[in-house]
N, C-alpha and C positions, 0 to 999 in steps of 0.2 A: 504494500500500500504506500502511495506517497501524495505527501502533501505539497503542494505547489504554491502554499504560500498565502491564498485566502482561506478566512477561517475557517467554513466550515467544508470546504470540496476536495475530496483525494479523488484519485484515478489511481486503480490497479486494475492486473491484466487476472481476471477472473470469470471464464467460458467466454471469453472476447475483451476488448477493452473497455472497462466499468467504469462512467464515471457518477460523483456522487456527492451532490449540496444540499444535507440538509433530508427533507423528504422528496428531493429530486434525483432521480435514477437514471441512466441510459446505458444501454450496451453499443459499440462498436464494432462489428464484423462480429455477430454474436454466432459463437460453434457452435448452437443449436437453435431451436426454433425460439422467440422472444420477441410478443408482441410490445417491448420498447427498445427493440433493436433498429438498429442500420445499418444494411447491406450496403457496401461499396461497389462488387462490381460480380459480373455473373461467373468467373471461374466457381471450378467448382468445388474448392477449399475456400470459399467465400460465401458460398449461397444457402441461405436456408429461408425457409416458410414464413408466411406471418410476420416479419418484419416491415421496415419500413427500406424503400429504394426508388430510383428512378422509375418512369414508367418503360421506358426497351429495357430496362433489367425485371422487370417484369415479367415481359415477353422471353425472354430468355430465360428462366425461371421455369415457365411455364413448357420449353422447348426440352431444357437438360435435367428438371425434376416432376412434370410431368401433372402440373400443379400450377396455377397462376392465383397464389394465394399470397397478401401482402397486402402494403398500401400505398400507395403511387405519392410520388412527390416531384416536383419540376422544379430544374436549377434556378439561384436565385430568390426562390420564394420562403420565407420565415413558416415556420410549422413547429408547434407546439408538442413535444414527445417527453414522456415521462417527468414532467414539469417545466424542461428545457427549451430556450428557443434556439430551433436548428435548422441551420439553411444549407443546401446543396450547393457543388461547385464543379466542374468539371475538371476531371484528375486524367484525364489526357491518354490511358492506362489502354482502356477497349471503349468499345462501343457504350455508349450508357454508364460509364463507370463514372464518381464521385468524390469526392473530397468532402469532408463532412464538418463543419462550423458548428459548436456548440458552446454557444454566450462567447468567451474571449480564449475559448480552447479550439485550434484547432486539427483535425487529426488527414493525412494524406490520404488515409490508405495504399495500396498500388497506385504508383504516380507518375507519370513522363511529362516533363517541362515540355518537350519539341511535340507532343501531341502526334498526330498518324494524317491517313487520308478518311477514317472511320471517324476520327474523336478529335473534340478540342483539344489544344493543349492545359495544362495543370498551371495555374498564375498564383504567385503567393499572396497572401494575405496577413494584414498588420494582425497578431494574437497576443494575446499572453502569455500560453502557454502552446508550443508545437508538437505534437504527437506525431513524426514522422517515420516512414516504412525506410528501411535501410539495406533493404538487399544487397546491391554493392558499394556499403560502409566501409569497405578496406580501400585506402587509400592506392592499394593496386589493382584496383577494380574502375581503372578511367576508361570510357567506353569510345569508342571512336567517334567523330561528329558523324551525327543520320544522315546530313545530304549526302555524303562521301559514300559512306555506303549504299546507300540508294544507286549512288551512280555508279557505282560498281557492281551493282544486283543486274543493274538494266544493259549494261557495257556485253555484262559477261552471257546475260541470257540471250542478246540478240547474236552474239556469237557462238553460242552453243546452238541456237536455231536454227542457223545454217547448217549443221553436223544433224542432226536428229533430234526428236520430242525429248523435253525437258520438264521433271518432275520435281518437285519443291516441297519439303515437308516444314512441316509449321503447325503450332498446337493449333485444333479446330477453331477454339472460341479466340477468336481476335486478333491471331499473327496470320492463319491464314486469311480473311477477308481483306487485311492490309495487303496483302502478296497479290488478292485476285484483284484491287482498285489497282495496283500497278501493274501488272498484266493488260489491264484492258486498256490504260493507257498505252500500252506498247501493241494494241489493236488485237490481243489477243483474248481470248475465248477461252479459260483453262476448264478440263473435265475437274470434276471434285468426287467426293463418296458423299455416298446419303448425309450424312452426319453433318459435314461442313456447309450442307445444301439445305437443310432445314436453318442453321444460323445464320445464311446467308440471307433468307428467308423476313428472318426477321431485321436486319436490317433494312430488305427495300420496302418493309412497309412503311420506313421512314426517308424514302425516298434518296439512298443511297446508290442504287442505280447500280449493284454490283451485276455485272455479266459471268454467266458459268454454265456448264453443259455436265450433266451425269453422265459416263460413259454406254456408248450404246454405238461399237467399232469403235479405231481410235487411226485416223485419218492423215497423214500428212504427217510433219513434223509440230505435233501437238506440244501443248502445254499442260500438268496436271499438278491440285494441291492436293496435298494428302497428310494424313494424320503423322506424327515421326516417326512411330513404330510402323508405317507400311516401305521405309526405307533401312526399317532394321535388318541386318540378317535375320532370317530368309525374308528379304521381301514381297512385296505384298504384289499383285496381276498388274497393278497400274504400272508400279516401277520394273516389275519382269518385264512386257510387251515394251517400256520404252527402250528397256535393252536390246532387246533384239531386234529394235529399229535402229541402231546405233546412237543410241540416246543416252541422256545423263543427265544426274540427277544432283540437288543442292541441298542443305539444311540451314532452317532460317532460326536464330537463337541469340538472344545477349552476351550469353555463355561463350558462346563462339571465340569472344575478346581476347577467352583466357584458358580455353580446353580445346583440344581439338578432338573430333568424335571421328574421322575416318577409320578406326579400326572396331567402332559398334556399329557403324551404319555403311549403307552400300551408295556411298559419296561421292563426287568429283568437286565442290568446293563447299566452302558453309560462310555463312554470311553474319555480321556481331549485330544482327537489326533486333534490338532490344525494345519493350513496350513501357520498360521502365525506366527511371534516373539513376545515373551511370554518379561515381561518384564526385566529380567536379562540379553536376547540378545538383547532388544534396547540398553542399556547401551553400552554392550560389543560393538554395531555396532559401535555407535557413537565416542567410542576409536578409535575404526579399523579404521574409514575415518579421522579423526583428524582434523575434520574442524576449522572454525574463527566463523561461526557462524550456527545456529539450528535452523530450522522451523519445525513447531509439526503440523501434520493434520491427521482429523478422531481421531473416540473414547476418549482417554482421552489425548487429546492433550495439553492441558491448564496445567492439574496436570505434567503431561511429561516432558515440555518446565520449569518448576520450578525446580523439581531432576536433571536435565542436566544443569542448571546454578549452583545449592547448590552443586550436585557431583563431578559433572566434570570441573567446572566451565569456564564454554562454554558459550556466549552470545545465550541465545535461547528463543521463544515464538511462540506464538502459530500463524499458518497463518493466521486464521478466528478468526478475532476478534469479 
C-alpha cells in the first residue's frame, strides 16, 4: 500500500490497481470481473466483464470473450465511478485503448506516445500522481524511431514482392491490423485467418477502412497476416504455400530491438515495430505530466522507478512490491 501524500488516498496493486479516498474505491485493469473497474485496452490479459471501457473495447470484448457486457465510456468525457471522477484518454496502444485520469492520478496503462495508423497517439497530462506501464524501463531497452522502421517494413516488403508472396506474423489484436493499414497502402490486399478477420471487423465498423481477403486459393505473389505461432516451426498452410511459391516471411514485434527469434520461427527478417513506449519516451512522458510522485508497473518496473528518481528526480517506485 502506498500513500502518495494526500490524506486520506493510497493506491496499491491488489487484483489490479486499487485506488482508494476515503469511501471512494476504483480498480484499474481489474484481473477479474468488477463493476468499479477500468478496462484499458482489449488484449486479453487486460479484458474482463462488467467493467467500465471504451465503446470498440466493447466490441472487442464482445468479439474475444464472447460477451458485450460492461459500460461504454467516450474519450474526454468526466464519468463518475466508484465515487471518483474519471475521464478517458487515448493511450495510443490499439485500437480503443485508454489512459485512465482519476481526480489528479493518472494511470497509462499500455501506452505509445507515436500512436499507429489504428489509434491516436498517448499525450501527457499535468497529474499529481503518475501510474505508468514500464515494459521497457531498462534503460537498454531504446527502441528504434517508428518512421524508420516503417520504412524499412515497406522498402523490404516491396522487395520481397518481386521474389514471391510474403507473410507477416503479428499478434491478432492490434499489430496485425496496423500491418494490414500498411499493406493496403502499398495497394495491397493481405489474406488473414478467421480470427484477425473478425477484429478486423470491428474496427471498420468505425470506419477504419481496413482491406483483407480470407484465403480461398492464394494467387500471384500475395500478401498474408497471420497469428506468430503460424510462422513457428512447423508452420502453419499460409506460410507452407508461401514457401513453395518462393516466398518469405517476417515477424512484427518491439522485442525485435533486443532478441532475435530466427531460430523459433520460420523467418527471413523481423521488424522492432512496437505498440508501446520504448524507453526514451517513458522518460520524455514522465517530463510531459510533471508529476510529485511515480508509480512503475509491469516489465521493468523496479529498474524504471530508480532512473526516474536519479534522472529526473521525481519520488518514484515500483507499485508491486
Amino acid at each position: 500500500m502506498i500513500d502518495i501524500g494526500r490524506m486520506d488516498m493510497e493506491i496499491k496493486y491488489e487484483s489490479g490497481i486499487c485506488i482508494e479516498d476515503g469511501k471512494k474505491k476504483i480498480i484499474l485493469d481489474p484481473t477479474r470481473q468488477s463493476e468499479i473497474g477500468v478496462v484499458t485496452h482489449g488484449h486479453l490479459d487486460h479484458l474482463v466483464k462488467d467493467a467500465y471501457m471504451t465503446i470498440p473495447t466493447l466490441d472487442i470484448l464482445e468479439v474475444r470473450k464472447g460477451e458485450k457486457r460492461g459500460k461504454a465510456m467516450h474519450y474526454g468525457t468526466p464519468t463518475e465511478i466508484g465515487g471518483f471522477q474519471v475521464t478517458l484518454y487515448p493511450a495510443g496502444h490499439v485500437f480503443g485503448s485508454s489512459m485512465v485520469k482519476v481526480e489528479d492520478v493518472l494511470y497509462t496503462g499500455d501506452f505509445n506516445p507515436y500512436g499507429g495508423k489504428t489509434c491516436k497517439r498517448a499525450a501527457p497530462y499535468d497529474c499529481e500522481t503518475l501510474i505508468i506501464e514500464s515494459t521497457y524501463g531498462k534503460p537498454s531497452y531504446s527502441l528504434p524511431n517508428k518512421d524508420g522502421v516503417t520504412e524499412d517494413f515497406i522498402a523490404w516488403t516491396r522487395q520481397q514482392l518481386d521474389e514471391g508472396p510474403v507473410v507477416f506474423g503479428a499478434y491478432k489484436f492490434g499489430k496485425a491490423q496496423e500491418v494490414i493499414a500498411l499493406l493496403n497502402e502499398l495497394g495491397e490486399v493481405p489474406y488473414v485467418t478467421e480470427d484477425i478477420a473478425e477484429l478486423c471487423d470491428v474496427y471498420n465498423k468505425y470506419d477504419q477502412g481496413l482491406e483483407y481477403q480470407l484465403p480461398d486459393g492464394f494467387e500471384g505473389n500475395f500478401t498474408a497476416v497471420v497469428p506468430p505461432g503460424e510462422i513457428k516451426r512447423p508452420i502453419g498452410d499460409i506460410a507452407r504455400i508461401a514457401r513453395k511459391k518462393n516466398g518469405s516471411s517476417a515477424y512484427l514485434s518491439g522485442w525485435c530491438a533486443f532478441f532475435p527469434y530466427f531460430n523459433s520461427m520460420d523467418i527471413d527478417a523481423q521488424f522492432p515495430f512496437s505498440d508501446h513506449a520504448g524507453f526514451d519516451e517513458l522518460l520524455k512522458f514522465v517530463e510531459g505530466c510533471d508529476p510529485s510522485k511515480v508509480l512503475t508497473v509491469h516489465g521493468s518496473d523496479k529498474e524504471f522507478a530508480e532512473v526516474v528518481e536519479k534522472e529526473l528526480g521525481i519520488d518514484a517506485e515500483s507499485l508491486k512490491k
